[in-house]
Backbone as numpy.savetxt, mean C-alpha at the origin, in Angstrom:
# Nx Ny Nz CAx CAy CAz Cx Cy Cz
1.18 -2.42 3.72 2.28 -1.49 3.89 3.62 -2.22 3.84
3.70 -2.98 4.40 4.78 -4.50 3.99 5.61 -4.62 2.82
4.41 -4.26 1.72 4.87 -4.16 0.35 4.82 -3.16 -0.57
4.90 -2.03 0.39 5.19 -0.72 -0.42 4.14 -0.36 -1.21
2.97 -0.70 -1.18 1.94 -0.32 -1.81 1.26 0.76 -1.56
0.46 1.55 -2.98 0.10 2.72 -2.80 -1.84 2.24 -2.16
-2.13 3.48 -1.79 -3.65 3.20 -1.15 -4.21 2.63 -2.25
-4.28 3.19 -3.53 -5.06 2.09 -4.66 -4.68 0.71 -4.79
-3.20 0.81 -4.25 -2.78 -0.83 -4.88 -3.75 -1.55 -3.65
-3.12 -1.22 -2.28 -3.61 -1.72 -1.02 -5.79 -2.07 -1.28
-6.25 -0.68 -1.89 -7.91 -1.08 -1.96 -7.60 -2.50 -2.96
-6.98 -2.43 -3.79 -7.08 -2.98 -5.08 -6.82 -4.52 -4.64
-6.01 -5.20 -3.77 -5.21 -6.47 -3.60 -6.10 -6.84 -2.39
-6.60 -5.67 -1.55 -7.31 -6.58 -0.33 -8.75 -7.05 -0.87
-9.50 -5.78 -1.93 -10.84 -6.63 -2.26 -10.71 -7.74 -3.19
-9.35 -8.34 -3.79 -9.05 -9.19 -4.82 -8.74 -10.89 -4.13
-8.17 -10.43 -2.61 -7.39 -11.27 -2.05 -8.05 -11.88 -0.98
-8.78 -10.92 -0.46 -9.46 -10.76 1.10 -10.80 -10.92 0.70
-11.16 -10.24 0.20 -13.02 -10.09 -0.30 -13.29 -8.74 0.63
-12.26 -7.85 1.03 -12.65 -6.80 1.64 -13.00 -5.46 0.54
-14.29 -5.27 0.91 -14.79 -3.82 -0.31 -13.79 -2.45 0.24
-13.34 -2.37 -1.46 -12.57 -1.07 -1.25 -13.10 0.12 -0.02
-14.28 0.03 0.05 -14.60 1.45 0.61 -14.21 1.48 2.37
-14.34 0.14 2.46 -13.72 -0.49 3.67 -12.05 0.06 4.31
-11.67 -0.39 3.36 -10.08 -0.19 2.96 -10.18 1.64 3.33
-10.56 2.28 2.03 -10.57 3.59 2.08 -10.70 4.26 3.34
-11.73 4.14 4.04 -12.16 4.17 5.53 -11.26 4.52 6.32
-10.81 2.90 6.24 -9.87 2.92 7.65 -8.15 3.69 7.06
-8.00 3.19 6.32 -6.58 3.90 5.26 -6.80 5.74 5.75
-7.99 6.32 5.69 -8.07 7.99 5.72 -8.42 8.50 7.32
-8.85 7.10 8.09 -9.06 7.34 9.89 -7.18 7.40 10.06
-6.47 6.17 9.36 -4.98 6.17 10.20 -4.66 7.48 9.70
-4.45 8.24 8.54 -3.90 9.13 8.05 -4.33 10.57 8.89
-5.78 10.74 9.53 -6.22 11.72 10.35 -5.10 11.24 11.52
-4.86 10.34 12.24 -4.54 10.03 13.57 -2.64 10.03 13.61
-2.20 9.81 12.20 -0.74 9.63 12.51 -0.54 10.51 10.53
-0.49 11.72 10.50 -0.37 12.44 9.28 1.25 12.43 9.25
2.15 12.43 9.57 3.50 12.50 9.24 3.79 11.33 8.94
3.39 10.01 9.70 3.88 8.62 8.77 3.27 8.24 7.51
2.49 9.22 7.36 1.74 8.33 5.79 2.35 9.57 5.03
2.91 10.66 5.35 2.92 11.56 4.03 4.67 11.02 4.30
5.28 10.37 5.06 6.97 9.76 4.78 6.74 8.52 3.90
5.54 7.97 4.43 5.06 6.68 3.91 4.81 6.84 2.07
4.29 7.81 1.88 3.83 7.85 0.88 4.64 8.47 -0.40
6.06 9.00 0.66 6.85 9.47 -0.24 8.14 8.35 -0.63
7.94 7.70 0.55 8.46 6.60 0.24 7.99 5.70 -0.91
6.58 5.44 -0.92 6.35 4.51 -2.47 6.51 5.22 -3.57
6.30 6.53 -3.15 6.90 7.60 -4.62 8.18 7.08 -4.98
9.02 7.22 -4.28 10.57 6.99 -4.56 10.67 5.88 -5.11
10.10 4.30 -4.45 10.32 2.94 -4.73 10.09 2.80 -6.38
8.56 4.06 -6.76 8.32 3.33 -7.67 8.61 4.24 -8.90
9.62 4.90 -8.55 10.60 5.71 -9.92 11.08 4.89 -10.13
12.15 3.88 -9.73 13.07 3.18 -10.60 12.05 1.80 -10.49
12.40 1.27 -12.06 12.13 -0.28 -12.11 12.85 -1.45 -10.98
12.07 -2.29 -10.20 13.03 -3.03 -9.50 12.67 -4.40 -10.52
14.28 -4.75 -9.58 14.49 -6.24 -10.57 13.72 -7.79 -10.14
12.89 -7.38 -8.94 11.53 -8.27 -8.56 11.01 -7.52 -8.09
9.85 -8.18 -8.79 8.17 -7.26 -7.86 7.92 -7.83 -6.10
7.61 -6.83 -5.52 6.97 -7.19 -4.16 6.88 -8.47 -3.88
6.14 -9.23 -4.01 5.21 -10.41 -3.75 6.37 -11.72 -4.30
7.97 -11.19 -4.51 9.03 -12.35 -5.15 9.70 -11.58 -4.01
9.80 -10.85 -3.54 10.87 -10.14 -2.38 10.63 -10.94 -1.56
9.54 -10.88 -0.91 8.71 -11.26 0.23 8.50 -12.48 0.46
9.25 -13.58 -0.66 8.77 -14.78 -0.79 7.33 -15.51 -1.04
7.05 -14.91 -1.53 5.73 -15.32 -2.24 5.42 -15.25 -3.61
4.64 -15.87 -4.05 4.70 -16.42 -5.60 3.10 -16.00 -6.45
């Protein structure tokens, strides 16, 4: 969430990065969304917004990381 990522990016980077299986991810990603539904649908309109315009670094150069 750090990096503005959508639930696919998030399944997608933790089983790539972590060795955690998407379904894992999915899981717990749709338990927070039952327990706190107004921060993930601000949350989620938020990466909508981020990712209309092109930014001039990707995530992972913001954040200092390479």
């Amino acid at each position: 969430m750090l990096f503005s990522m959508s639930r696919d990016d998030c399944m997608r980077t933790l089983a790539e990065h972590a060795d955690i299986h998407p379904i894992v991810t999915l899981t717990v990603w749709e338990e927070l969304l039952k327990e706190n539904k107004s921060f993930f649908q601000a949350y989620s309109h938020s990466v909508s917004e981020n990712n209309r315009w092109p930014q001039e670094t990707d995530n992972a150069n913001h954040y200092g990381r390479t």
